[in-house]
C-alpha positions as CSV (number, residue, x, y, z in Angstrom):
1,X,91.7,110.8,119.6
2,X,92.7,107.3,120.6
3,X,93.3,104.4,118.0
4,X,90.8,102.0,118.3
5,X,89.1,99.8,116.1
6,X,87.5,101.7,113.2
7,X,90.0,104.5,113.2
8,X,92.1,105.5,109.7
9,X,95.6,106.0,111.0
10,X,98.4,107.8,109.8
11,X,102.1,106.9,110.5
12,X,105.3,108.3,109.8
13,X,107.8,105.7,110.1
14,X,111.0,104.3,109.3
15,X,112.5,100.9,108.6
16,X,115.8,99.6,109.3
17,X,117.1,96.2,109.8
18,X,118.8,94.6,112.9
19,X,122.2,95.9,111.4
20,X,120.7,99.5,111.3
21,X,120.3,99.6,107.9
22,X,117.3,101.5,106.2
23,X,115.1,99.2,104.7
24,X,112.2,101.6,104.6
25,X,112.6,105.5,104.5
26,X,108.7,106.0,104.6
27,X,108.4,108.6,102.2
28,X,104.9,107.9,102.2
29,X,103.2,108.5,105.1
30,X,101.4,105.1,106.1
31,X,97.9,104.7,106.3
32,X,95.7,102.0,107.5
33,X,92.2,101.2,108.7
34,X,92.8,99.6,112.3
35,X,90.8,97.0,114.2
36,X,92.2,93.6,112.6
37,X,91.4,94.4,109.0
38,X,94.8,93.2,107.8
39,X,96.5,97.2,106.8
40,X,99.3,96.5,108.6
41,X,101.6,93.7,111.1
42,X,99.3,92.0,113.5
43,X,102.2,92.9,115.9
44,X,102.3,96.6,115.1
45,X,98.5,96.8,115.0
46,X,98.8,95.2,118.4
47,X,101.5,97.8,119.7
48,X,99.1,100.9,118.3
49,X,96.0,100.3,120.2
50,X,95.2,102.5,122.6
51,X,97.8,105.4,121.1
52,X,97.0,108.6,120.4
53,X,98.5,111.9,118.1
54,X,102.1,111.9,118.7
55,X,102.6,109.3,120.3
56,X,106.3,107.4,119.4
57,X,106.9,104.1,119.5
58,X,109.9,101.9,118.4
59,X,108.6,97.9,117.7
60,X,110.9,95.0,116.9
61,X,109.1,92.4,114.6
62,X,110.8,88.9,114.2
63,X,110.6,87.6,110.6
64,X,107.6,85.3,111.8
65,X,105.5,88.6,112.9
66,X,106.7,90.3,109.4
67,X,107.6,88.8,105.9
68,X,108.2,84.8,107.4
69,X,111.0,82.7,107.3
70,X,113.4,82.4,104.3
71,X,111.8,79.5,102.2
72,X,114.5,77.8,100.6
73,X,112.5,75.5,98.4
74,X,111.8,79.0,97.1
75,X,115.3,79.4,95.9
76,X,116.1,77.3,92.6
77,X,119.0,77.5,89.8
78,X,117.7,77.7,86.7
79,X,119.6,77.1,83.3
80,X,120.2,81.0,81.5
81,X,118.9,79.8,78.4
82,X,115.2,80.2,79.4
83,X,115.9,83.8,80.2
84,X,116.0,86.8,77.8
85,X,119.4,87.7,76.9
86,X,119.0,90.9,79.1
87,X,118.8,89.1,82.2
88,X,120.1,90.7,85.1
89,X,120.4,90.3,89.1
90,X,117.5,92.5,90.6
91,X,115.0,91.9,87.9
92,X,111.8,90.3,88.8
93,X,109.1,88.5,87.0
94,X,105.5,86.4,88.0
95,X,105.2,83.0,87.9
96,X,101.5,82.7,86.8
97,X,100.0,80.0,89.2
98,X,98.4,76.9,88.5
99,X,94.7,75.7,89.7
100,X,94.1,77.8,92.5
101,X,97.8,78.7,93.6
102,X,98.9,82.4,93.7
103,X,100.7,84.1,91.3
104,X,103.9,84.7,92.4
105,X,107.2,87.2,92.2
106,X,110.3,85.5,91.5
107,X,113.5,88.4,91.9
108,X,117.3,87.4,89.9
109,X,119.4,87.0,92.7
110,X,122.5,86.0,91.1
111,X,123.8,84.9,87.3
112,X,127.2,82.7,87.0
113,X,128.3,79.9,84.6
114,X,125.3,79.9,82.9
115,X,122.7,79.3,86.0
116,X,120.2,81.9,87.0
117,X,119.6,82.1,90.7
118,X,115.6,82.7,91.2
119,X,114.2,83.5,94.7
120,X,110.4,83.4,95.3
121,X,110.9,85.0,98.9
122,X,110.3,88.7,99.8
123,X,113.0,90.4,99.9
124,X,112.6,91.1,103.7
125,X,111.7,87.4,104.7
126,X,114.0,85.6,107.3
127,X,114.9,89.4,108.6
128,X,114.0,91.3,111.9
129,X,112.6,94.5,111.4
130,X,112.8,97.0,113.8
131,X,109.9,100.2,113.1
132,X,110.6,103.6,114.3
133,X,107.1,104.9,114.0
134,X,104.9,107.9,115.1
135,X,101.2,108.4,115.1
136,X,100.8,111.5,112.8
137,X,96.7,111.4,112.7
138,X,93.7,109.4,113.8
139,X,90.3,110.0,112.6
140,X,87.1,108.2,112.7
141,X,86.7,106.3,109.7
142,X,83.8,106.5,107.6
143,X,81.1,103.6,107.2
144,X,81.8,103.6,103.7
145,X,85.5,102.4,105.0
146,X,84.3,100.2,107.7
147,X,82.4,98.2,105.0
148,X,84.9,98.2,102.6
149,X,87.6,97.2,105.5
150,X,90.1,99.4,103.9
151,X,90.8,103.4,103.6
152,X,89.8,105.5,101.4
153,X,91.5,108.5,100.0
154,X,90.3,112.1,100.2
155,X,88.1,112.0,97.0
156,X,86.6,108.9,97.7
157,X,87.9,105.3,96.5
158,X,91.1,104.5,95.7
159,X,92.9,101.8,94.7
């Protein structure tokens, strides 16, 4: 079967970064509802249609097509004293937003001299991705799905 629109994909993929890092080992098979419904990358999307069982493809996404641009007005120093005591580089917490703006993740980048480094960014933003992926199934999807513009798992919804 071909993926078009209203088909529930499956991918197994990898991630790695322009270095050839592994961002992503894909231990999870990915699974999407295709035809614009916002699953996956616009980009990859894009690169998919018209694939079928098997099929292998390797697609390069710029930061723009992926997680953005590194927003530095999303980096700020923050004094350690309105921190817990167990503060440490890699821990994350959410900023509760403020009428109508998004909640939003905040990761410890860095502690020194008594200043917290805070970065609102993804971890992936400002980096090219490049996605070694290969179509492992494509089914029709249900009209329950369609509706719902997102897959479903065996037994019905899922969250």
């Amino acid at each position: 079967m071909e993926i078009v629109k209203n088909t529930v994909v499956t991918l197994n993929y990898t991630v790695h970064d322009p270095d050839g890092k592994l961002v992503d080992d894909g231990a999870q098979p990915l699974v999407y509802l295709h035809g614009g419904y916002d699953g996956i990358f616009p980009l990859l999307e894009e690169q998919l249609h018209g694939k079928k069982l098997g099929d292998k493809l390797q697609i390069k996404l710029q930061p723009d097509d992926a997680f953005g641009d590194l927003d530095e007005e999303l980096i700020m120093i923050e004094d350690a004293k309105l921190f817990p005591d167990n503060v440490e580089v890699g821990m994350a917490f959410e900023r509760v937003g403020e009428d109508g703006e998004d909640d939003m993740i905040f990761r410890i980048t860095d502690i020194a001299d008594g200043k917290v480094v805070v970065d609102g960014n993804h971890p992936l933003a400002g980096m090219a991705l490049l996605f070694d992926v290969t179509v492992a199934e494509v089914r029709q999807a249900t009209l329950e799905e369609i509706t719902h513009g997102h897959v479903h798992g065996p037994h019905g919804h899922h969250h």
